[in-house]
VOGU-3710 file (C-alpha; in Angstrom, 3 decimals, decimal comma):
1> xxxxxxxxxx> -3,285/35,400/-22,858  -4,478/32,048/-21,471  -1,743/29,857/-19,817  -2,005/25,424/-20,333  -2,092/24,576/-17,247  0,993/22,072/-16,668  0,187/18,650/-15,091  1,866/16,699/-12,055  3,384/13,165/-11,423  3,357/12,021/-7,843
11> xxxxxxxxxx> 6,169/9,464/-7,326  5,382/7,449/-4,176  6,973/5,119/-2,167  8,509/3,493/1,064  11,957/5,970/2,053  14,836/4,519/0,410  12,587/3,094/-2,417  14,183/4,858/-5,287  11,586/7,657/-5,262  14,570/10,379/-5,789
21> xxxxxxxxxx> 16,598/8,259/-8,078  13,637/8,434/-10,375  12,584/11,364/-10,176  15,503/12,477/-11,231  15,825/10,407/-14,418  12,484/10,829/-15,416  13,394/14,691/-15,396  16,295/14,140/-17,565  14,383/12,220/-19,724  11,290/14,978/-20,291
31> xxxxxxxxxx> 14,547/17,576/-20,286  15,525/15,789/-23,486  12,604/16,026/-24,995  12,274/19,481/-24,157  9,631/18,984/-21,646  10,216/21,499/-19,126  9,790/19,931/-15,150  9,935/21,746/-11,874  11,121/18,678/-8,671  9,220/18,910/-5,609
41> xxxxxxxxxx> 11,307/17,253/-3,079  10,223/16,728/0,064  13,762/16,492/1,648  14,550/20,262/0,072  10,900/21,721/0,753  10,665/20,614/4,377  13,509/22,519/5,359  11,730/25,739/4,474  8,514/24,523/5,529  9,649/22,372/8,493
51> xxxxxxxxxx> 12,809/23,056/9,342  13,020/21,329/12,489  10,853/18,577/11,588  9,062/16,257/13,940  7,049/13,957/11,329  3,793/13,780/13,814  0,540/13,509/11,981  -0,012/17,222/12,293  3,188/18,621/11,268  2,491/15,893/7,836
61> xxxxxxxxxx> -0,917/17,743/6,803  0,352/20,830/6,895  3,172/19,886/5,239  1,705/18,006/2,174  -1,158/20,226/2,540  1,647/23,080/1,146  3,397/20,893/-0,781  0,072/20,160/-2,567  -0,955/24,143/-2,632  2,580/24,413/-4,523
71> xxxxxxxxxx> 1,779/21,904/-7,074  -1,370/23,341/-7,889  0,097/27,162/-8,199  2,678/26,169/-10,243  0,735/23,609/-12,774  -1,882/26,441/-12,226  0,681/28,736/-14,369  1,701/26,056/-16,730  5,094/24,260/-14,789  4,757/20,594/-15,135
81> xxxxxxxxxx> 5,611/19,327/-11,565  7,408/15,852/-10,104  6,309/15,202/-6,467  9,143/13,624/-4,912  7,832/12,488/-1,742  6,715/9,615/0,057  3,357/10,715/1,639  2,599/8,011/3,793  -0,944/8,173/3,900  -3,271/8,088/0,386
91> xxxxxxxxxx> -5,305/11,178/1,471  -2,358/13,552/0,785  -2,133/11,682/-2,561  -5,656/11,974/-3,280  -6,231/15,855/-2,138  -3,552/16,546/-5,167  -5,542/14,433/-7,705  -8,267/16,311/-6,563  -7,130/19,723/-6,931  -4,640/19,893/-9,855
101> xxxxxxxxxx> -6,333/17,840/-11,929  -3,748/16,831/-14,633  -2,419/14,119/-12,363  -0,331/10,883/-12,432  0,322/8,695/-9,510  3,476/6,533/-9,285  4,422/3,568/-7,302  7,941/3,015/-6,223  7,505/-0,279/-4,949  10,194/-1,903/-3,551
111> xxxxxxxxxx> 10,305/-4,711/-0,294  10,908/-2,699/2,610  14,006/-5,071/3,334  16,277/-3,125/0,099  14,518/-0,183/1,177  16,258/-0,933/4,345  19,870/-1,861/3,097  19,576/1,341/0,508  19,239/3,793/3,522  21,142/5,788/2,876
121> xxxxxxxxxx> 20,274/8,333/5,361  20,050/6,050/8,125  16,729/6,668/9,069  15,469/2,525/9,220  18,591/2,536/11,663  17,782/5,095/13,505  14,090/3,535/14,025  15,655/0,216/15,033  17,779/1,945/17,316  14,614/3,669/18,636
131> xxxxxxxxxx> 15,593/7,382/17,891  13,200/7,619/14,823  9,397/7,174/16,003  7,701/7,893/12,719  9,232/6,243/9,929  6,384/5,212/7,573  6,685/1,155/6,959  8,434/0,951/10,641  6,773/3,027/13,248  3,917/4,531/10,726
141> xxxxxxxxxx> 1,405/3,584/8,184  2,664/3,593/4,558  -0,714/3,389/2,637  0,405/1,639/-0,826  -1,550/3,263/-3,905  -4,885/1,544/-4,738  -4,908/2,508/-8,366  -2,023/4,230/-9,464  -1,406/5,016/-13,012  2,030/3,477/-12,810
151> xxxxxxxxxx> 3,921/0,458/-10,626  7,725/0,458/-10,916  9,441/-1,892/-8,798  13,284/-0,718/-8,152  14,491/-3,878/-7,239  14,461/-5,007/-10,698  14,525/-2,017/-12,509  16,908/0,379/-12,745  16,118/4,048/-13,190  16,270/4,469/-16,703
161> xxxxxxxxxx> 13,825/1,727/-16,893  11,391/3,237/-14,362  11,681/6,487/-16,087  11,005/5,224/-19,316  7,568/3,306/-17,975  6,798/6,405/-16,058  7,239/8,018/-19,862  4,834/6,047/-21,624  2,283/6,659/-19,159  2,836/10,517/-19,933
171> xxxxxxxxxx> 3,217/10,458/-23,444  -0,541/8,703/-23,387  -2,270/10,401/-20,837  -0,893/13,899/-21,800  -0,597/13,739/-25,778  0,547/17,514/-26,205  4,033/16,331/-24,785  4,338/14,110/-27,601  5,014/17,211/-29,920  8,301/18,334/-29,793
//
C-alpha cells in the first residue's frame, strides 16, 4: 500500500513575531477539520538537537538541515507538518521547498519594534544588554521571504485571522484537504 505523502507549511518570521501563536491556531483550525498536523518547533527540537545551543552559523545548518530531514521523513509517510521556526536565512527555507515538495511558505511579518515589546523570552534584551550575539534582526541577518505563498502581519491581525488566511492558501493549493 502506497502512502499520500503529507505536505508542509513553513511559518517564518522575526522571534517574537507571532510565529508560535500561529502555528498553533492554524493547528487547531486543520484539527477541526480533521486535518491531522504534526508542530515542528524549533524551541522543543533544538533541545534534542542542540541542547546547549550557541546559534553560530554552523550550529544553524545543521540544525535546520535536521529539522528539514524531519519534515521530509515525516510528509514522506503522509504527516502533514507546521515548521515553527524562524530560519533566519532563505536557504534553509528554500532546501525544504526543494526537498519535500508539497510546500507552503509563510510570512509572519511584524516591525521588529512589537517583535521587541512581545519578547517574551527576553532574548532582544538580552542582545541590547550584549549577552545575546546572534539574534536574527539584531546581531544577524533575518532574510524576509521573496515570494512566499502567504504574508500575515501580527500587528493587525490576530491569530485566528492569520490562521484563517494561512487556511485559504491550503484549502487551494492542497484541494484533497477540502474533503472532510
Amino acid at each position: 500500500m502506497r502512502v499520500k505523502p503529507g505536505w508542509a507549511v513553513w511559518i517564518t518570521g522575526l522571534p517574537s513575531s507571532g510565529k508560535s501563536t500561529t502555528a498553533k491556531a492554524l493547528a487547531r483550525k486543520l484539527e477541526e477539520r480533521g486535518i491531522h498536523v504534526q508542530i515542528l518547533e524549533s524551541d522543543e527540537l533544538r533541545k534534542v538537537l542542540t541542547p546547549n545551543p550557541t546559534y553560530t552559523d554552523e550550529e544553524r545548518e545543521f540544525f535546520y538541515n535536521a529539522m528539514v530531514y524531519i519534515g521530509k521523513l515525516l510528509t514522506k509517510n503522509g504527516v502533514n507538518v507546521i515548521f515553527d521556526a524562524t530560519a533566519n536565512r532563505r536557504k534553509y527555507r528554500d532546501r525544504a521547498r526543494r526537498e519535500i515538495g508539497r510546500f507552503i511558505e509563510v510570512y509572519v511579518r511584524c516591525p521588529i519594534e512589537v517583535c521587541m515589546k512581545r519578547d517574551a523570552k527576553g532574548i532582544y534584551r538580552m542582545a541590547m544588554e550584549g549577552k545575546a550575539t546572534t539574534v536574527p534582526g539584531i546581531q544577524a541577518v533575518y532574510e524576509e521571504p521573496e515570494n512566499p505563498e502567504v504574508i500575515v502581519d501580527s500587528d493587525k491581525l490576530n491569530p485566528d485571522e492569520r490562521a484563517e488566511r494561512i487556511m485559504e492558501t491550503i484549502l487551494r493549493v492542497f484541494p484533497e484537504c477540502n474533503v472532510q
